[in-house]
C-alpha positions in Angstrom: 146.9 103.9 55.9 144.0 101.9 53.8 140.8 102.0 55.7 139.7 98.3 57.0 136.8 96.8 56.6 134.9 96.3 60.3 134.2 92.8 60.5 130.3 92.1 61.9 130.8 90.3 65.1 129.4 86.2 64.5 126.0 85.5 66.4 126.0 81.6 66.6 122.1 81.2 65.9 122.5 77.1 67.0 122.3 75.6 63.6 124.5 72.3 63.0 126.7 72.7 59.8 128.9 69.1 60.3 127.8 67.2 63.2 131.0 66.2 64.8 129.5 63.7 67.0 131.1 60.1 65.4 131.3 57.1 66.6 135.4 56.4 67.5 135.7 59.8 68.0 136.9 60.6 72.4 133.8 63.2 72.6 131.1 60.5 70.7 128.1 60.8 72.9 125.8 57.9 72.4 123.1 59.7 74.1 123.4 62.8 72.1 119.4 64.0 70.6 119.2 64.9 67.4 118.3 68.4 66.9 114.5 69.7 66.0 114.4 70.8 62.2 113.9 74.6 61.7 111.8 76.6 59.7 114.6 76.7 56.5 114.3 72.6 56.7 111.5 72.0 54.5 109.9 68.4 54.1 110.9 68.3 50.1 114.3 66.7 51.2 112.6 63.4 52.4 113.7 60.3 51.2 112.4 58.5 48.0 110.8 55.2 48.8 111.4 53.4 45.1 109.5 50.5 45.9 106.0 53.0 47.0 106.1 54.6 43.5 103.7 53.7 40.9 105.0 52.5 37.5 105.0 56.2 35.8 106.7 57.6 38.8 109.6 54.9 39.0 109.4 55.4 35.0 110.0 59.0 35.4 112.8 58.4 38.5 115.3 56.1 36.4 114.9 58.6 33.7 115.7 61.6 35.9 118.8 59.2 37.4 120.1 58.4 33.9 120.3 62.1 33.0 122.4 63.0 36.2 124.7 59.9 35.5 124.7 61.3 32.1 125.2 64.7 33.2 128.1 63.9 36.0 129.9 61.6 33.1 129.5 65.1 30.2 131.0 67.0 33.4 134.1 64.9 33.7 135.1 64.1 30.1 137.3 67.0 29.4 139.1 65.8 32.6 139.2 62.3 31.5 140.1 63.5 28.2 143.4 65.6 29.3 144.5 63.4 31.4 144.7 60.7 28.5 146.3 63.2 26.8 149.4 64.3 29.0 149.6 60.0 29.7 149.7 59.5 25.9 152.3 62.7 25.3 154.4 61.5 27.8 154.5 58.0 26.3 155.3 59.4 23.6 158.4 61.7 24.7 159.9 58.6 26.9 159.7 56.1 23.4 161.0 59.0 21.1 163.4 59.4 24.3 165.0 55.6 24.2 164.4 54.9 21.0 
């Protein structure tokens, strides 16, 4: 027989991964308290107000927005690209097809 692996035993430590608590849902509790932020929550992941920034910062923030655009749309182009390519083959296969 192969030797298992012992699985450690899960310790729920409280944390909320999905909050399931949505409005529709039978259980949504209106009352429900958000919980406290822990230590591993650090204050970095505060929203951006735009319209507090100076003129530099807001400079530097559409800058740093066009790159990710830019960066999502480099990321998706071979997709794009392949999938314009199987439509355009298979155009081409149902015209040679009937022709």
């Amino acid at each position: 027989m192969k030797n298992k692996k012992k699985r450690e035993k899960f310790e729920d430590d409280g944390r909320v991964i999905a909050p399931m608590n949505v409005p529709g849902m039978p259980w949504y509790d209106e009352r429900a308290v958000k919980t406290p932020k822990t230590e591993d929550q650090s204050e970095d992941t505060e929203q951006v107000i735009y319209k507090n920034l100076s003129k530099e910062e807001k400079k530097d923030y559409r800058r740093e927005t066009w790159r990710i655009i830019g960066g999502v749309i480099l990321r998706m182009l071979p997709f794009l690209l392949g999938g314009a390519a199987v439509f355009a083959l298979v155009i081409l296969i149902m015209w040679l097809a009937w022709k």
